[in-house]
C-alpha positions as CSV (number, residue, x, y, z in Angstrom):
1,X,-32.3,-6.8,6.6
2,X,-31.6,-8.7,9.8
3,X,-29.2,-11.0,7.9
4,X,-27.7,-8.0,6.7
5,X,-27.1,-6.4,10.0
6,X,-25.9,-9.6,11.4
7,X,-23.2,-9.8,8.6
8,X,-22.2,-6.3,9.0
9,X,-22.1,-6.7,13.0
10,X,-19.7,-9.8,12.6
11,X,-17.3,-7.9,9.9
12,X,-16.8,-5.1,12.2
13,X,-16.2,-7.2,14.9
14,X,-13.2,-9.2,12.7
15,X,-11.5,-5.6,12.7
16,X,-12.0,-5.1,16.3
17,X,-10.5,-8.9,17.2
18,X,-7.5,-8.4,14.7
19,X,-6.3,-5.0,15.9
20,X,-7.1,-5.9,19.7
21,X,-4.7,-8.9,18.7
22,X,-2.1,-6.7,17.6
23,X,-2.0,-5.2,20.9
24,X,0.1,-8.4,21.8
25,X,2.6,-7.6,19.6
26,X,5.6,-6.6,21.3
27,X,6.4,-2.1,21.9
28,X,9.3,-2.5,20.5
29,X,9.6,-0.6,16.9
30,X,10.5,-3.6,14.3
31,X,11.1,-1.4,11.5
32,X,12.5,-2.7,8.8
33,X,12.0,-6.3,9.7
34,X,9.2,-7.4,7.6
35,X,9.2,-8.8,4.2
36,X,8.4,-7.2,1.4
37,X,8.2,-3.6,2.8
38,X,7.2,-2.0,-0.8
39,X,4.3,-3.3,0.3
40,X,3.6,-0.4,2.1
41,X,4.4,2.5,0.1
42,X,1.8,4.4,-0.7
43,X,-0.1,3.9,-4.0
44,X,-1.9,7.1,-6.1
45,X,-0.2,11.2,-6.1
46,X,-4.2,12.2,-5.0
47,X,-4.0,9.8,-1.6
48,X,0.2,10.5,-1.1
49,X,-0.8,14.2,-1.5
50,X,-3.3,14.5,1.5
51,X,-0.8,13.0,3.8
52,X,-2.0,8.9,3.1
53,X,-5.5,9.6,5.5
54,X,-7.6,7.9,3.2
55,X,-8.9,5.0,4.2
56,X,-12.3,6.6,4.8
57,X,-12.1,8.8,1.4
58,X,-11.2,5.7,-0.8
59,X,-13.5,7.0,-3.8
60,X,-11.2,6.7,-6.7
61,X,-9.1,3.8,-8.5
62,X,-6.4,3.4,-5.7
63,X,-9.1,2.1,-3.5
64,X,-8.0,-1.3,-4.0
65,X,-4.7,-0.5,-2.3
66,X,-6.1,1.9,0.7
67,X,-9.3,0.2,1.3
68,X,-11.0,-2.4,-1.2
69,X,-14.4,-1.4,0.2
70,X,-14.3,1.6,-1.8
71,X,-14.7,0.7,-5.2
72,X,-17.7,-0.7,-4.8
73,X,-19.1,3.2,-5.1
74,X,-17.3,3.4,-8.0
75,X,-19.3,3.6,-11.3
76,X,-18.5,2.4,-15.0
77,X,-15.1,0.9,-15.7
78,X,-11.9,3.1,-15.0
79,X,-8.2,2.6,-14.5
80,X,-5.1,4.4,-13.6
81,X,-1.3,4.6,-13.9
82,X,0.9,5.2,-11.0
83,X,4.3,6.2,-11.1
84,X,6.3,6.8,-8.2
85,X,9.8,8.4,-8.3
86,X,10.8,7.1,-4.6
87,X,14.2,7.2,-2.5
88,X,17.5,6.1,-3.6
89,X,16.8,6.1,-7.5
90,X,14.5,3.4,-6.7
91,X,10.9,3.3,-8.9
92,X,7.8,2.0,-8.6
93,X,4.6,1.5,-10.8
94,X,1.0,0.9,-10.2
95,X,-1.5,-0.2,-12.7
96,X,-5.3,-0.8,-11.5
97,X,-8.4,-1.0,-12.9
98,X,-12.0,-1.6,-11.9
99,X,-15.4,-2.6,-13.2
100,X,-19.0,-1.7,-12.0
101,X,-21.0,-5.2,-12.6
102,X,-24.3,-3.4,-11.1
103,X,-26.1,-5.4,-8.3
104,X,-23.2,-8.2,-8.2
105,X,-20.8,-5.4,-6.8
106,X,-17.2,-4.2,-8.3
107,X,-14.2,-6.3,-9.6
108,X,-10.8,-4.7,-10.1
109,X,-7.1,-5.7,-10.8
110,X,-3.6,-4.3,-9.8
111,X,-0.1,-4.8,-10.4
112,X,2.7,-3.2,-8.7
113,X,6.3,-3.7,-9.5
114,X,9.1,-1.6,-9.2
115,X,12.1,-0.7,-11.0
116,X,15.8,-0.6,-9.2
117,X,18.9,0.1,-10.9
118,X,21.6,-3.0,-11.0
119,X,24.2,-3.3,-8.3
120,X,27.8,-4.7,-9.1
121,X,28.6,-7.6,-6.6
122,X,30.9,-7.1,-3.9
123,X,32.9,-9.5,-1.4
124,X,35.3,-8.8,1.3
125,X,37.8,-9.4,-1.2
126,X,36.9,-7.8,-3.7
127,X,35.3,-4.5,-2.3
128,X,35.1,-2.9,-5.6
129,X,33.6,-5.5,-7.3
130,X,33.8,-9.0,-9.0
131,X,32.3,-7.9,-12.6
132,X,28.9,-9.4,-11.8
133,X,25.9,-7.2,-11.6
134,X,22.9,-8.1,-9.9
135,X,19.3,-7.1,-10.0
136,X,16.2,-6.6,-7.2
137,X,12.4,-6.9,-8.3
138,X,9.2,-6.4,-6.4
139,X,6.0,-7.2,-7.7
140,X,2.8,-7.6,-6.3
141,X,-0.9,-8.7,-8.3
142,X,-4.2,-8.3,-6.9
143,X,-7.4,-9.4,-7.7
144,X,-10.5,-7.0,-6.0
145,X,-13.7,-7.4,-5.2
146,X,-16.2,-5.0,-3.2
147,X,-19.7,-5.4,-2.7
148,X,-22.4,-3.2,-1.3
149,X,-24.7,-4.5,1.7
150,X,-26.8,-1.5,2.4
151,X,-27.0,2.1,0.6
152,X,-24.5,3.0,3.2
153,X,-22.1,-0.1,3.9
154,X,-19.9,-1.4,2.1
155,X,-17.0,-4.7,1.9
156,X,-13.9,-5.6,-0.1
157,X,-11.8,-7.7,-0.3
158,X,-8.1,-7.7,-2.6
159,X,-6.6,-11.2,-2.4
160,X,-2.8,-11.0,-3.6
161,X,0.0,-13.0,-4.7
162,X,3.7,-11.2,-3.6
163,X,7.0,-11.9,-5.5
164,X,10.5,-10.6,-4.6
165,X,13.3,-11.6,-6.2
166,X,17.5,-10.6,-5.3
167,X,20.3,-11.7,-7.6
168,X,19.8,-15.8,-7.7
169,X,17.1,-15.8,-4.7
170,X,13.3,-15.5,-4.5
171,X,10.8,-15.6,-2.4
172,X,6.8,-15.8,-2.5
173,X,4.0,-15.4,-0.8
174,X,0.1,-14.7,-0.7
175,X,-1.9,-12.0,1.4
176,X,-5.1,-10.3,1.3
177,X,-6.2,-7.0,2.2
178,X,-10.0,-6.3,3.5
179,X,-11.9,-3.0,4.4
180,X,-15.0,-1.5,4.9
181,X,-16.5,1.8,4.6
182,X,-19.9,2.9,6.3
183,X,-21.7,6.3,5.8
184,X,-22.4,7.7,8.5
185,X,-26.1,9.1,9.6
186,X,-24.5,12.9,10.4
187,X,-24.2,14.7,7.2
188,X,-20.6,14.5,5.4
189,X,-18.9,12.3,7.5
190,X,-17.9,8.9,6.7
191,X,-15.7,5.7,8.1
192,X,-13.5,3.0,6.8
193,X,-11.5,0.9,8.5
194,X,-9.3,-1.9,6.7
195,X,-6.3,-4.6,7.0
196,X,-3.5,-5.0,5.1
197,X,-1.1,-7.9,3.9
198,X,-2.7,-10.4,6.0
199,X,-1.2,-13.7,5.1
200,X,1.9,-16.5,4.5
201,X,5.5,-15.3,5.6
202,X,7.8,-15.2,3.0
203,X,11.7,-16.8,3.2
204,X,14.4,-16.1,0.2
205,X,16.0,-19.1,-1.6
206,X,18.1,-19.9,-4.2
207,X,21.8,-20.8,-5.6
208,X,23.2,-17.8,-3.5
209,X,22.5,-19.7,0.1
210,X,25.1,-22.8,-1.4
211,X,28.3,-22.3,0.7
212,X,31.4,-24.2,1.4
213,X,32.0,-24.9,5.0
214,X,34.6,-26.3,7.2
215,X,33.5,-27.9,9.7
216,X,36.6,-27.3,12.1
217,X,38.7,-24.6,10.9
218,X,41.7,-25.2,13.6
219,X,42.0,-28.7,12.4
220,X,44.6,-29.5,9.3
221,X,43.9,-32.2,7.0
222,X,40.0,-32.2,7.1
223,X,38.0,-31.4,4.0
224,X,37.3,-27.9,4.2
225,X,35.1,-27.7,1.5
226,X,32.1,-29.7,2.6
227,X,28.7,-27.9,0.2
228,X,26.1,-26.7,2.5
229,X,23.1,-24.4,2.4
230,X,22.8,-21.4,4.7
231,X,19.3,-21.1,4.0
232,X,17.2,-17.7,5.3
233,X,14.8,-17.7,7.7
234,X,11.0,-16.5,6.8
235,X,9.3,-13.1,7.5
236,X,6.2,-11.6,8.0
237,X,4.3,-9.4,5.7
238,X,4.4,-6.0,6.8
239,X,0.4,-6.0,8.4
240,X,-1.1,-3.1,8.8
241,X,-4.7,-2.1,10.4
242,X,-6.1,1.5,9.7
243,X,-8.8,3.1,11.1
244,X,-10.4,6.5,9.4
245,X,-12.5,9.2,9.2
246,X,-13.3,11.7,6.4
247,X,-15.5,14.9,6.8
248,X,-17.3,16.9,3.9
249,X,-16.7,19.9,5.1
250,X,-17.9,21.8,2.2
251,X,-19.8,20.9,-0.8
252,X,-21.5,23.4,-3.0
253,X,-21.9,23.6,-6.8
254,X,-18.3,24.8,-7.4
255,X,-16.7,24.4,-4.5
256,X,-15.7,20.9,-2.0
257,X,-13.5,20.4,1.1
258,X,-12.5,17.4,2.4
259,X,-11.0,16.7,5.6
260,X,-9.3,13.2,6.4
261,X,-7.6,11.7,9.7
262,X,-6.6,7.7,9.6
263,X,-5.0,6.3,12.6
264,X,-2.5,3.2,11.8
265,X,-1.1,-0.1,13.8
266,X,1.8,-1.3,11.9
267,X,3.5,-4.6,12.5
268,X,6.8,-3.2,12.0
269,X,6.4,0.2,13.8
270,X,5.1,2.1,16.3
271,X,1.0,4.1,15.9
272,X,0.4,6.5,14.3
273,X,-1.6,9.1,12.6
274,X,-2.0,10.9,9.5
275,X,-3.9,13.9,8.2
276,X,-5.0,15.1,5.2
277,X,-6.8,17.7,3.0
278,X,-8.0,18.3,-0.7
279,X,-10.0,21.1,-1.8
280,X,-11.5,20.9,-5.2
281,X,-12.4,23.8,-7.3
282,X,-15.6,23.4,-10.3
283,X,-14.7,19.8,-10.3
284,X,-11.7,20.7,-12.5
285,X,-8.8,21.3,-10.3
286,X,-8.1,20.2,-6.9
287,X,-5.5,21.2,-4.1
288,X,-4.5,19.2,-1.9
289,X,-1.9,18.6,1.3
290,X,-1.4,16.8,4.4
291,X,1.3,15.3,7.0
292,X,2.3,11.8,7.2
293,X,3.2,9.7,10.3
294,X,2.0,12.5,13.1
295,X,3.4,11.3,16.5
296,X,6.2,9.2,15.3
297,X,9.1,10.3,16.1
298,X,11.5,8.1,14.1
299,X,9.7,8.6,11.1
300,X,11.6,10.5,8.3
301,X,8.0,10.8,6.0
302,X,6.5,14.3,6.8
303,X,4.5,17.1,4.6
304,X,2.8,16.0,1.7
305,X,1.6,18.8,-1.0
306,X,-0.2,18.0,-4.7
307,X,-2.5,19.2,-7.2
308,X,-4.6,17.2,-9.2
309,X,-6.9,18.2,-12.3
310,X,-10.2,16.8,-14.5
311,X,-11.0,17.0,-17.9
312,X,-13.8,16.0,-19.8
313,X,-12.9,14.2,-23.1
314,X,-15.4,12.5,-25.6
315,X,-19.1,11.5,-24.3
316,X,-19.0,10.4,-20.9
317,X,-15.2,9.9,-20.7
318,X,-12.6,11.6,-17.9
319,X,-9.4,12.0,-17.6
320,X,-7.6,13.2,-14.2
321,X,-3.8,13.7,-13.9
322,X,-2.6,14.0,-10.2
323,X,1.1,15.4,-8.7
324,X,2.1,14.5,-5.1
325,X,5.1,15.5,-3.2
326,X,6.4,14.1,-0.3
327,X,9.0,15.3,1.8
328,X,11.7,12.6,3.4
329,X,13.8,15.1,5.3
330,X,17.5,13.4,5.4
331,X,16.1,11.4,2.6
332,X,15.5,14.2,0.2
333,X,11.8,14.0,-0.8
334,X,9.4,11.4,-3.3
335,X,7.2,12.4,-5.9
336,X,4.2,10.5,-7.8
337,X,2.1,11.2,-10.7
338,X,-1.1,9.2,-11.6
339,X,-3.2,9.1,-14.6
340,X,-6.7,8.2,-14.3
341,X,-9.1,7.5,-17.1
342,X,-13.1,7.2,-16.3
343,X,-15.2,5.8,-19.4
């Protein structure tokens, strides 16, 4: 038990050295100047709809994006889709899926990749386009693991490997997210805190950097044409350490409230604070809502609404199907629809 303590002690004092750290950072807001930024759209309609505070709930599938620490509560072998119908025509899917191996803790994979319409190319010449097309990909794979230390406490860990890819460049890189998630002693309430895409920058390259370049353009008779790479600089992964707490409110035979608040330190943005809500009816169907980004001004992410039902199929397997809307103001809105299956 003292090795246990000790363990626990030194894993909460990692999250209190890494977001301390961040403090550093400059208070500048750097949005939009990480890599990768799909990164950190949300994953799951059930944890979009109560306004992304779930850090500390973290009880389903999705866990392994929120906070890996919370599948290890998660019993028999499940798995979701995710689909997300985000901004600009752009789409994104998530796949995850988890197994209970008993006393040796939980194991779980998950892909994310998205899907964006092609693009003609353009150049100042040609501003209409040169008959070329070209194509953007994300895609991100993760490998889970979560372990319980106590009845109460719990660790994870989601090692991942990042790929993004633009016309003739790519770029690579490899992260990790970890959390933890600790019951509390008063009744209902639990906490999780976690960190997300800590790792290797990421810089694009490929044939598209290959130039021509003069050397002196005000000179005649040099060679003008002289190949040379205008090669990218690298960028950091969008981290991200959240903080949360989520409060039973109610729980009777038929009827459970949940209340959720996470507080978040972005790399690329300012804090800030989101807060959340489901209420679910005879375990069957659940209502849920929230708002996203609370205290950020420059944010255009806002109310968050969904509904989300469970059905018992054959034996001892579920199925739940989850909505979530989100609302972008200028940017019209998002929406997401998950499909979970328990066996």
């Amino acid at each position: 038990m003292k090795s246990k303590n000790t363990l626990i002690i030194s894993i909460l004092f990692l999250f209190t050295v890494t977001a301390t750290a961040q403090q550093f950072v400059s208070n500048v807001s750097k949005r939009g100047t990480t890599a990768a930024p799909f990164l950190s759209i949300a994953q799951g309609a059930r944890a979009l709809a109560m306004g992304t505070a779930f850090v500390a709930v973290a009880d389903d599938q999705t866990a392994m994006y929120w906070n890996p620490a919370g599948i290890a509560d998660l019993s028999g072998n499940r798995i979701v889709f995710d689909y997300t119908q985000w901004i600009a025509d752009i789409k994104y899917n998530y796949v995850g899926a988890t197994v209970n191996l008993g006393s040796m803790g939980t194991v779980g994979l998950n892909l994310t990749s998205s899907s964006i319409p092609e693009m003609r190319v353009t150049t100042v010449d040609l501003p209409e386009g040169t008959g070329e097309m070209f194509g953007v990909s994300d895609a991100a794979v993760g490998v889970t693991y979560a372990l319980k230390l106590t009845d109460k406490f719990s660790i994870g860990f989601n090692p991942k490997f990042i790929y993004q890819k633009i016309w003739k460049m790519s770029a690579t890189a490899i992260a990790i997210d970890m959390g933890v998630k600790y019951v509390t002693p008063f009744d209902g309430i639990t906490l999780g805190m976690s960190i997300s895409n800590f790792g290797s920058k990421m810089r694009l390259s490929g044939n598209n950097t290959l130039v021509l370049y003069d050397p002196d353009p005000f000179t005649t008779g040099n060679n003008a044409h002289i190949p040379g790479d205008a090669r990218t600089d690298s960028w950091t992964l969008p981290l991200n350490f959240k903080v949360g707490i989520a409060y039973t409110a109610l729980s009777t035979e038929a009827n459970r409230l949940i209340l959720a608040v996470d507080a978040s330190h972005p790399s690329d943005d300012y804090e800030s604070v989101d807060i959340g809500a489901e209420y679910v009816f005879d375990d069957f169907i659940a209502l849920r809502g929230g708002y996203n980004s609370l205290f950020l001004s420059s944010a255009e992410e806002r109310f968050t609404m969904g509904f989300g039902i469970q059905q018992n199929l054959i034996g001892s397997t579920q199925i739940t199907i989850d909505y979530a809307y989100q609302d972008y103001q200028r940017l019209k809105n998002a929406q997401k629809f998950s499909v979970g299956i328990i066996f």
